[in-house]
Structures are given as C-alpha cells and as structure tokens.
C-alpha positions as MATLAB code, in Angstrom:
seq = 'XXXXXXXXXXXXXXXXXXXXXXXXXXXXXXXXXXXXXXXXXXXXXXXXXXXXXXXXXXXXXXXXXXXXXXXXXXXXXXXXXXXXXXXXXXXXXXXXXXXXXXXXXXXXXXXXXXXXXXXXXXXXXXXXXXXXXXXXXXXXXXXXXXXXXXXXXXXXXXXXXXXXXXXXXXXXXXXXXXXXXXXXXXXXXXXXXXXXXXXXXXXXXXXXXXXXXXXXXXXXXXXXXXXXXXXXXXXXXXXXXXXXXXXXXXXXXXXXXXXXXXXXXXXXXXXXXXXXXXXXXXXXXXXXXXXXXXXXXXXXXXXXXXXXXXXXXXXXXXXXXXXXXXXXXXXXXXXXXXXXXXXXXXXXXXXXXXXXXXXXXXXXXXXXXXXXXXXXXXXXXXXXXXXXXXXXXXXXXXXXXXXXXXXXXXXXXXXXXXXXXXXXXXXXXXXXXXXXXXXXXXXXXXXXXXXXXXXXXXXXXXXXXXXXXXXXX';
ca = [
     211.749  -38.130   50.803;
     211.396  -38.151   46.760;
     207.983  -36.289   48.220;
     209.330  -33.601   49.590;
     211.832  -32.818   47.344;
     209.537  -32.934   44.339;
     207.066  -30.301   46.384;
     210.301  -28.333   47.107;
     211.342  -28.265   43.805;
     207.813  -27.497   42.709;
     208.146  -24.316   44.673;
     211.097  -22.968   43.614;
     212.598  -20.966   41.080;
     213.497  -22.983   37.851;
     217.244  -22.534   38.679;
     216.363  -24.148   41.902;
     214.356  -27.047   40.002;
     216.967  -27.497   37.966;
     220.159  -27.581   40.612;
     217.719  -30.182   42.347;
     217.230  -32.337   39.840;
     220.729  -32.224   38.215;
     221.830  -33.379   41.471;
     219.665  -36.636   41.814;
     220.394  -37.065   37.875;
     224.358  -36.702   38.951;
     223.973  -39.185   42.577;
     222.434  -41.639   40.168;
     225.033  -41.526   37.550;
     227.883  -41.609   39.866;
     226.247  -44.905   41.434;
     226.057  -46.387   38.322;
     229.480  -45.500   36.998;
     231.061  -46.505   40.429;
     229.323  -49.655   40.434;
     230.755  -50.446   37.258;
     234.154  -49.339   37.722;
     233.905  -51.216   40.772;
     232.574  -54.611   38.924;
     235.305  -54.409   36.527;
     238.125  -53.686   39.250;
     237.341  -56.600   40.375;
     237.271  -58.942   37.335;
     240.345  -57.356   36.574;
     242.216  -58.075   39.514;
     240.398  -61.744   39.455;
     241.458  -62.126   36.178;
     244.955  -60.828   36.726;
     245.722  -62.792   40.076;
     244.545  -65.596   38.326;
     246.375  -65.483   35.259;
     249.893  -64.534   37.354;
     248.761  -67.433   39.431;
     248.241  -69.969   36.662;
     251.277  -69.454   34.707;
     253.333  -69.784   38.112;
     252.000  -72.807   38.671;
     252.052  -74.368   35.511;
     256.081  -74.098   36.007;
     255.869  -76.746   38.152;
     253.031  -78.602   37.249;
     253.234  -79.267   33.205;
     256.845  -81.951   33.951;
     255.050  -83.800   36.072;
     251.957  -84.343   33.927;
     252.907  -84.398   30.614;
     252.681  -88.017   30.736;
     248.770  -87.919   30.483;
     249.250  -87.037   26.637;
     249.747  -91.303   26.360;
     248.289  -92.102   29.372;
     245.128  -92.076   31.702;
     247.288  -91.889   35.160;
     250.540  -90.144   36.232;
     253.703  -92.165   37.452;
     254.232  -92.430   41.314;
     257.108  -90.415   41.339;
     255.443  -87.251   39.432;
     253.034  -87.879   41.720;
     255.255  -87.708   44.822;
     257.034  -84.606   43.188;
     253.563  -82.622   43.216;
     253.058  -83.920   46.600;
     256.021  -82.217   47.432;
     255.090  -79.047   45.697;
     252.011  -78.380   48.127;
     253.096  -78.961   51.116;
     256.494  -77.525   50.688;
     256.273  -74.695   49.347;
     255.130  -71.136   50.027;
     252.783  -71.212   47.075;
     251.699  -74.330   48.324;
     250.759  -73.612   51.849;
     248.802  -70.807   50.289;
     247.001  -73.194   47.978;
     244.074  -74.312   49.876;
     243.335  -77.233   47.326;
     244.073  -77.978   44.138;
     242.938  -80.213   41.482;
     243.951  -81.680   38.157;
     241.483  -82.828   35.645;
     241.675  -85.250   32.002;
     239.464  -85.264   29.390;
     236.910  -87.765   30.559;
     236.426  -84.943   33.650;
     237.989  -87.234   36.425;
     240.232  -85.842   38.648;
     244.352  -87.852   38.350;
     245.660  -85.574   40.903;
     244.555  -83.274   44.118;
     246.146  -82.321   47.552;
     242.795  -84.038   48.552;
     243.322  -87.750   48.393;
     239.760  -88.547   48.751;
     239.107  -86.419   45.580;
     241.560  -88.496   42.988;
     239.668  -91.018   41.050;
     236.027  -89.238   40.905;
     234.233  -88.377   38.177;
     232.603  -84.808   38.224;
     229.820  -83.439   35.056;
     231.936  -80.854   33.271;
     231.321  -77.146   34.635;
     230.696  -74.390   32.210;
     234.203  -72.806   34.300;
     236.360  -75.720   32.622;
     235.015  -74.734   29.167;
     237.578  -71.673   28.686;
     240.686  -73.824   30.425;
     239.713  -76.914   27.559;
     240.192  -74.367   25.038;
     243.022  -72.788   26.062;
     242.301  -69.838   27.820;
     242.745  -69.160   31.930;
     239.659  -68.544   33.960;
     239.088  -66.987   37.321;
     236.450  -66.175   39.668;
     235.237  -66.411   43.260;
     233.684  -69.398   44.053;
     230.469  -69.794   46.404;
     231.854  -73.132   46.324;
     228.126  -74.890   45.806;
     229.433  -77.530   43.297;
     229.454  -80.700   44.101;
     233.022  -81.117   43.454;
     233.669  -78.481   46.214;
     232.048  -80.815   49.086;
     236.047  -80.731   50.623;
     236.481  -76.905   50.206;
     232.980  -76.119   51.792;
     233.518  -77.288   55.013;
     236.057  -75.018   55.707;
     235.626  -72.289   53.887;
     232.741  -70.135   52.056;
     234.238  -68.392   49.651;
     237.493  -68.965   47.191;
     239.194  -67.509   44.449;
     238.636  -70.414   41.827;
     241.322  -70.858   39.072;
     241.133  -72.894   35.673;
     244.007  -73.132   33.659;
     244.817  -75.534   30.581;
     247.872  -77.582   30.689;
     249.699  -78.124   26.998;
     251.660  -81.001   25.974;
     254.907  -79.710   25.387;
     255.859  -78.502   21.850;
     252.444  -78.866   20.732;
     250.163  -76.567   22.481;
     247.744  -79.595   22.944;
     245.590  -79.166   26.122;
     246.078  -82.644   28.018;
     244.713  -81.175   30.985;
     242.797  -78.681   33.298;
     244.293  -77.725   36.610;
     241.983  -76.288   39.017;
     243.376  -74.266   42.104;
     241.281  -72.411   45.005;
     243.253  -69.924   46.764;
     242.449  -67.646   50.017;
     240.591  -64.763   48.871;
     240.837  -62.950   52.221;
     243.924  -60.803   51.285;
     242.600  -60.758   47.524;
     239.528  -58.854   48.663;
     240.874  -56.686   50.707;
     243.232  -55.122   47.999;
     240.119  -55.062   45.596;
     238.340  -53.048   48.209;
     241.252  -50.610   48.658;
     241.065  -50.037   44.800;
     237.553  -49.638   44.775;
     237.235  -47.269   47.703;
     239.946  -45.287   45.567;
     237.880  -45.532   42.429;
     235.403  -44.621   44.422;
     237.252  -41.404   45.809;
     238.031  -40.507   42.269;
     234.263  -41.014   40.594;
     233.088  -38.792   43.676;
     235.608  -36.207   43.419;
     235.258  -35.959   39.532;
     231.425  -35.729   39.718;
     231.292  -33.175   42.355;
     233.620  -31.185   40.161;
     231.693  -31.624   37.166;
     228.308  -30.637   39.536;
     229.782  -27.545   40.511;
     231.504  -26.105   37.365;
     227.348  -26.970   36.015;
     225.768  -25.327   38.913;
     227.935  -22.523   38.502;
     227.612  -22.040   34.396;
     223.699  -22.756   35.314;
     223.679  -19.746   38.355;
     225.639  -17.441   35.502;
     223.339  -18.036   33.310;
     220.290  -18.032   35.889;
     221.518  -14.502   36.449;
     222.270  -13.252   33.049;
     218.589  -14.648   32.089;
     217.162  -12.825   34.803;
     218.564   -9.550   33.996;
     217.580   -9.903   30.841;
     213.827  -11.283   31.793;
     213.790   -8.028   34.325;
     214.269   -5.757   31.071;
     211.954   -7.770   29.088;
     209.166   -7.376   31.878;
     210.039   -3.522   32.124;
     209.853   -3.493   28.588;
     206.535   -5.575   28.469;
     205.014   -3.520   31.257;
     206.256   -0.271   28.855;
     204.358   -1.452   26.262;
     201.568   -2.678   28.099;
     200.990    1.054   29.680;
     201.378    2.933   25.696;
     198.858    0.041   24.348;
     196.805    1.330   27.519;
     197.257    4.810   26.452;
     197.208    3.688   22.796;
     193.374    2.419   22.975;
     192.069    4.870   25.518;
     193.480    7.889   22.906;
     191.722    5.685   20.214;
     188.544    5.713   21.743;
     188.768    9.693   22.791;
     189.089    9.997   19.044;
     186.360    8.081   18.383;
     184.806   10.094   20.766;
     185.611   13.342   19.309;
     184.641   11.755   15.828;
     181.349   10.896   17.073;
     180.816   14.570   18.857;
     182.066   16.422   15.976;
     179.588   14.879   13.067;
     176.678   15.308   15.806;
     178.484   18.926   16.029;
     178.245   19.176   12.036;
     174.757   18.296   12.110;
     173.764   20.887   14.965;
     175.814   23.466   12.819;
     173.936   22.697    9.217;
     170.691   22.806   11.469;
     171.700   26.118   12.674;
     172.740   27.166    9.216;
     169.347   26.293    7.755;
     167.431   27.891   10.737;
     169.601   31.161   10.191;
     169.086   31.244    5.942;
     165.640   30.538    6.876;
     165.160   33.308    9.229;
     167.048   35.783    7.616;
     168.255   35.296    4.082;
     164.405   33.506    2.772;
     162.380   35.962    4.991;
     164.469   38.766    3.121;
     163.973   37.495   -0.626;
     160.206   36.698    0.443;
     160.102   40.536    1.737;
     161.803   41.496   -1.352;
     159.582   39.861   -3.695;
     155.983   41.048   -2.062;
     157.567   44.455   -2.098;
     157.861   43.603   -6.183;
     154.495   42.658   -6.597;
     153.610   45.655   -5.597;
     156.231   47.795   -7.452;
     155.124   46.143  -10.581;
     151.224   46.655   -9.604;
     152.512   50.634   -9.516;
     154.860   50.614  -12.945;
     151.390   49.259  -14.718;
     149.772   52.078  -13.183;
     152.540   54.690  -14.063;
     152.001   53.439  -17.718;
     148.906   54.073  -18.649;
     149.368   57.344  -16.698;
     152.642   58.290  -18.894;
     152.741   56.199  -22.003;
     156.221   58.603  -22.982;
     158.377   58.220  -20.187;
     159.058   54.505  -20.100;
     162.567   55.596  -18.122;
     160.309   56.234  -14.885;
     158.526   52.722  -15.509;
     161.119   50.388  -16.040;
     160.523   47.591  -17.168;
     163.167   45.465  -15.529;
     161.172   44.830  -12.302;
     159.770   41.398  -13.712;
     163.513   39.769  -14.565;
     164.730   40.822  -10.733;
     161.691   39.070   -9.252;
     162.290   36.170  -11.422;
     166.165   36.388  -10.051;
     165.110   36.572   -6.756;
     162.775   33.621   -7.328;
     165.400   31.555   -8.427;
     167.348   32.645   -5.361;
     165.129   31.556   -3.017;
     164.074   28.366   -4.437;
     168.396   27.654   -4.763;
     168.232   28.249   -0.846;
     165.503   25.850   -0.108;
     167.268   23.358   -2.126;
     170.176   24.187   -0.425;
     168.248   23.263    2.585;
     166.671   20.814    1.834;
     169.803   18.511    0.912;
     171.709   19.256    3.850;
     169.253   19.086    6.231;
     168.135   16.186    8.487;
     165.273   14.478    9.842;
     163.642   16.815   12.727;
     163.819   14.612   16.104;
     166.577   12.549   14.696;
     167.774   11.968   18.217;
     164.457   10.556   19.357;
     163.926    8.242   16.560;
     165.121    4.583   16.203;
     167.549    2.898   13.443;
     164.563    1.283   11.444;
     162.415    4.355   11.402;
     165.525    6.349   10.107;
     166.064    3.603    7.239;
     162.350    4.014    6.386;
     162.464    7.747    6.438;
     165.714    8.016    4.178;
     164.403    5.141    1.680;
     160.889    7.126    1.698;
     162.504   10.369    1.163;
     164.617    9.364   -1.617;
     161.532    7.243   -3.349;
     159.657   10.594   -3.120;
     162.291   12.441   -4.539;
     163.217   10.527   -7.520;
     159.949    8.751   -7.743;
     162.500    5.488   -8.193;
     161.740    1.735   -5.926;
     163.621    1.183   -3.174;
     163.680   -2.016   -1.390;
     165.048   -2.323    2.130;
     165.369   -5.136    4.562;
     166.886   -5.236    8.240;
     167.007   -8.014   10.787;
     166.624   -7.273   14.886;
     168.260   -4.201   15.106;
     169.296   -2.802   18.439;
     166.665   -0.156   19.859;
     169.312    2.144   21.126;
     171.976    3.573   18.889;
     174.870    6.175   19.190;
     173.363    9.838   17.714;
     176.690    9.741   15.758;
     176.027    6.479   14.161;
     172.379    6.726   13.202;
     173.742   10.542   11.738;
     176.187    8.519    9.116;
     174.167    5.878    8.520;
     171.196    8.149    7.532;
     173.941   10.299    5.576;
     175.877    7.563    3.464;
     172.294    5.368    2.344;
     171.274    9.275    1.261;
     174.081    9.856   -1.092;
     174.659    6.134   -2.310;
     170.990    6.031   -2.732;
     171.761    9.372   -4.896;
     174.702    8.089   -6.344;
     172.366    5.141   -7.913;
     169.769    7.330   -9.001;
     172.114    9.687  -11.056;
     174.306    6.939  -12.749;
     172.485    3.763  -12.488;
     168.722    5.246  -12.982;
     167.934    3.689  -10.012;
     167.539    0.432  -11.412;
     167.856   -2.615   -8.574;
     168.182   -0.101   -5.663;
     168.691   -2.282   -2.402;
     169.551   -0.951    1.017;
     170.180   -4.279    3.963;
     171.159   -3.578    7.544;
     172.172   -6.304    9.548;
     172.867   -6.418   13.432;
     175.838   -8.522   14.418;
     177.816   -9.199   17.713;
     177.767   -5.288   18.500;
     178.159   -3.911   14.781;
     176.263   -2.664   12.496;
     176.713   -3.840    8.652;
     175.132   -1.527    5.845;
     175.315   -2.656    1.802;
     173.519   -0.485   -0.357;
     173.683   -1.736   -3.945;
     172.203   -1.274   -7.285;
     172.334   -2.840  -10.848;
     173.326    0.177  -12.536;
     176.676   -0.326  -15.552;
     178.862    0.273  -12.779;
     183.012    1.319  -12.569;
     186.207    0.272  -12.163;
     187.345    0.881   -8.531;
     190.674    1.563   -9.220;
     190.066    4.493  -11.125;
     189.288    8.024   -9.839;
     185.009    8.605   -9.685;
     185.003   11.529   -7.471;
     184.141   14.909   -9.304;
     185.345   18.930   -7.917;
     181.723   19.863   -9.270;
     179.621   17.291   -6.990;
     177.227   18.878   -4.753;
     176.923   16.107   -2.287;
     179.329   14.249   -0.151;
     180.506   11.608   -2.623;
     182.326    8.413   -2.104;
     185.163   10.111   -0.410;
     182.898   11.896    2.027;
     180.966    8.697    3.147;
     184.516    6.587    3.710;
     185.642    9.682    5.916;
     182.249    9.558    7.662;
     182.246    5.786    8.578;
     186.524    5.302    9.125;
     186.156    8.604   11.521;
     183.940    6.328   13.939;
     186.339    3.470   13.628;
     184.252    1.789   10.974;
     185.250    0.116    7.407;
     184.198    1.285    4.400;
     184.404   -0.803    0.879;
     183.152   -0.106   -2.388;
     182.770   -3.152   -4.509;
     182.247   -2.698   -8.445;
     182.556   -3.794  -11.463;
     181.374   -2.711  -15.622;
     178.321   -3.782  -16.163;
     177.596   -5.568  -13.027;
     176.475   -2.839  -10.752;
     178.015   -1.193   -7.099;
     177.740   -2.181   -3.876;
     178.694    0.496   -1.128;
     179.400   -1.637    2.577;
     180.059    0.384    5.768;
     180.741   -1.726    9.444;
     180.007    0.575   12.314;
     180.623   -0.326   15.864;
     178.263    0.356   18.454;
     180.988    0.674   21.078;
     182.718    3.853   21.330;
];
C-alpha cells in the first residue's frame, strides 16, 4: 500500500505530493493525539471514580477501625458493623470484595473470610495509599492476593485508599476495594468515542483549511511559474537571436577586413597601373627634354628663356613622387597568395619582412598551430605583428623584439613584446601624424572579430602588445 502511494506520489505534481503526504503526516498525528486523549480519559475517570469511591467509603469505614491506631485487631462488634455495611447496602452489593490492610501488610478485615489473617508482600499499588494519597486502576487481578477475585472475574477496578486516625491525619490503615468495571468501561468508551469524534472532526478541519491555503497557493505559484517560463522562453529566443546577430557581426567583421584588403590590393594595382606608369612616362619623356635643352644650348647660348633650365628640379619632383607611391604601396600592401599560405609561413614572412626592413633581430616562436585558419584572422594577425613590430623599431630601437603564437582550445594567443623604455598605459600614445595603424587601429582590428586586445607597459620595462582571436566565427 505505502508502495503504491509513494509511486503515486512520485508521479504527481508537487501539490499532489504534498496533499498526499500531509495526509499520512495528519492520520498519524490524529492516532497519536487520540490515543493519548484516550489514555488519559481513562486515568481520569479511574482516578476520579476512585477517589469519589474512596472518600464514600471511608464514611463508613474510618469508626469502625480507628481502633487499630492501639491495636493489631478490630473489636467484634466493628467488625459485625462492616459486615453489615457489605451486604446491606447498595454500595455494598456493588463492592465485589474488599479488603483492609495494617502496617505489617496482613489483612484485619475483608468480605472474604478466608482472606482475614494472611500476610501478603507489600504491592508497589499500596505505596501511594501508605502515604496518603488514593490510588486507582484496573486490575488484571494476577496478584496473589487476588486468588478469590480471579475466579470469578478477570478484570476489576482496584482501589487503595489510606485510612487516618482521627484528628491526626496518621495513616493506620489501607483499605483496598475492587469494584465492577463493566459499567465503568462502558462510560469511558462513550467519552472516548466522543474524544474521538472531536480529534477527527478538528483534524479534518485543520486538513482542509491546509489543502485549501496549499491549492491557493499551488495556483497562485503556477501562474506565476507560467509567466516565469514565458518569460524564460522570451529570453531564451533574444539570447538565440542575441548570439546568432553576434556571430553575423563577426561575420561581417571578418568579410569586411578581407574586403579592406581586396580594396588596398585594388588600390595598389590601380596607382600602379595608372598613376606610376604615368610619372615613369613623364620622366623618360624628361630625359629626353633635357637631352634637347643641352642641345638648344650650345645652339643658342643667348636665349636661355627657350632652354629652361627648370626641367632637372621637375624630374627630381616627379622622382620623389613616384618613389612616395611605392612606399605608399609598399606599407599597405600584403603578402601575394595570402589566402593560400598557412599561419607559420605568414609569421615568418612578416618577421622576415620587417628584419629586412629595419635590418633589426627578430625572434619568433609558435607551438602546433592549426593548418587551416579564417582569411580574416591570418589578415589581422599579419597586420597587428607588422605595426607592433614597427612600433618597437621606432621607439624601442628594436631592442628584445619577440613575437610568440600559441594555439589553445580553438584560439589563437599573439604577444609581441620588446625591451624598449616603454609608457604609461593610461596616458594617450596615439599621434594625428602616424602613418600606420597604431595601437588604436590594431585593438579595432582584433575586438571587430570578437577578440581581446591588451597592451601591457610600463617606464623602463618595455611593451607587450597581446591579441586572443577565436577561430570560430
């Protein structure tokens, strides 16, 4: 049974679980509560039938006996008056036996004539009635002073009272009486079915004013849990929307710096083509200008108007020119076949180019690094070791240039570091008049791919530039 209502229970709601189990927790309670009401009922009504009991009878019992405070044995006509008592009057034909007791525990007196005389071991029930007090209970009647009342009956309402010497309060003796509990039971049970009635009624009360405060509340909770879950499942679609919009822009990040680098490519191809062929048109054409003003010279050493000699400062111009447009060039530019080539060959080509550039050591060092790699992220990479890699070269001199790479748990880590006199980071470094990207343009370049950029410096102690780049767009 406990089973089934423990798998039941299991499979409910937790209202369910809990009207379930407040119910056992309430049977249980009322069970124990009832069983002691019901317990002390019936001491009570013991207790009170025998007290009412004992003081009746000691009306007619202390005259007779009060003898017994100066001697061991009653007179014979106290003892015929008692006689009398039992069998003649109502109390006394409701008496089933009775029996009075002196100090050395042998019974003077008892409607039982075999009983008077004997000697019986003191009972832990005559303790109370030698001190004064009234006891009552119901007797199995298994003493051996109850061999009389046994045969006839198996159960009696056993009652100890102490009787006083008069004016004194001195116990002299202990009068026992077993009475009919037949009629005695039955009104305890009629009190305890009522008690019964009442425990019952009160708990089932109690039950249902909690299961209905715990249904309330069930249903208040679950209105507010249905919101909560709404509200959950609201939040669960914009964090949906949240990340996928996150990784467009990554996206879009990514395609716009390959974008950038197509455009600069184009750029260069288009200065190239036009601008450079241009100026080198221009200047072959002055070559042979100025071969002609030498010419027109010696011809006509007057008219130096008609040989000017201004043709050798515009060549230089456009010298200058050009070689400003290959630099140009030349620092925007990027490696060609970018796309086809691998992370460590683009670390090797930047650190070469850089070493051949500022004729400057450069050491680099890289651990099992992925073969394939997003275009966008080998792009920045190859973009923020060139200008930190500058960066050291113009204020630290290029002393302790270092460039590591490191491939962890789908990201790639990048320090680049030197041992130049170095900054404080808290102050502005970046300068209108730079020609490069600069700090600011790396940190956009890495945080626009959903990487994070530091810069770690202090005076005297060098810079370290560190850039985290995910591999997952």
């Amino acid at each position: 049974m406990l089973s089934r209502i423990r798998k039941f229970s299991a499979q409910g709601t937790l209202i369910h679980q809990f009207t379930i189990g407040s119910l056992i927790i309430m049977i249980l309670g009322m069970v124990s509560i009832g069983r002691w009401i019901e317990e002390q009922i019936k001491v009570g009504v013991v207790n009170e039938a025998g007290v009412t009991t004992a003081d009746y009878m000691d009306s007619f019992i202390s005259p007779n006996i009060q003898e017994l405070a100066s001697s061991n044995s009653i007179s014979t006509e106290h003892y015929a008056a008692l006689n009398s008592l039992f069998s003649d009057t109502e109390l006394g034909r409701r008496t089933v036996s009775i029996k009075i007791w002196d100090k050395d525990h042998r019974i003077i007196y008892s409607n039982k004539p075999s009983l008077v005389g004997k000697i019986f071991a003191n009972t832990e029930d005559q303790s109370p009635a030698w001190q004064g007090h009234v006891s009552a209970n119901i007797s199995n009647l298994k003493d051996e002073e109850n061999v009389e009342e046994f045969t006839l009956y198996s159960r009696l309402l056993e009652i100890y009272a102490p009787v006083r010497l008069n004016g004194t309060g001195e116990v002299i003796a202990v009068a026992e009486f077993y009475m009919n509990v037949d009629a005695l039971e039955s009104g305890i049970a009629a009190i305890q079915q009522r008690s019964w009635l009442v425990v019952g009624s009160t708990m089932a009360f109690i039950y249902l004013l909690l299961l209905g405060f715990v249904r309330y509340t069930g249903n208040t909770l679950g209105r507010v849990e249905g919101e909560l879950s709404d509200q959950v499942e609201w939040l669960e679609d914009l964090l949906a929307q949240n990340i996928e919009l996150n990784k467009k822009v990554r996206r879009a990040a990514a395609d716009t710096a390959t974008y950038n680098e197509r455009f600069l490519r184009r750029t260069i191809s288009e200065l190239q083509d036009g601008p450079i062929q241009e100026i080198n048109l221009a200047l072959s054409r002055l070559e042979r200008v100025k071969s002609q003003n030498e010419t027109c010279k010696l011809i006509n050493l007057n008219i130096k108007l008609e040989c000017s000699d201004h043709l050798p400062s515009a060549k230089k111009a456009l010298q200058t020119a050009l070689q400003g447009i290959y630099s140009i060039t030349d620092g925007i530019g990027l490696p060609a076949g970018l796309e086809k080539l691998t992370l460590p060959e683009i670390l090797a080509q930047v650190v070469q180019a850089h070493e051949g550039y500022t004729g400057t050591k450069v050491m680099l060092s890289f651990n099992d690094l992925p073969e394939r790699t997003p275009l966008a992220l080998k792009i920045t990479a190859y973009r923020i070791i060139q200008e930190a890699l500058n960066n050291a070269h113009n204020h630290a001199g290029g002393a302790g240039q270092q460039v590591r790479v490191r491939y962890e748990t789908d990201n790639i880590y990048i320090e680049i570091s030197d041992q130049g006199p170095g900054f404080n980071v808290s102050e502005p470094v970046e300068s209108e008049k730079r020609e490069h990207l600069g700090l600011t343009g790396m940190r956009e370049r890495v945080e626009s791919l959903g990487g994070l950029f530091k810069i770690e410096s202090k005076i005297n102690e060098g810079t370290k530039i560190i850039a985290s780049l995910s591999l997952q767009k």
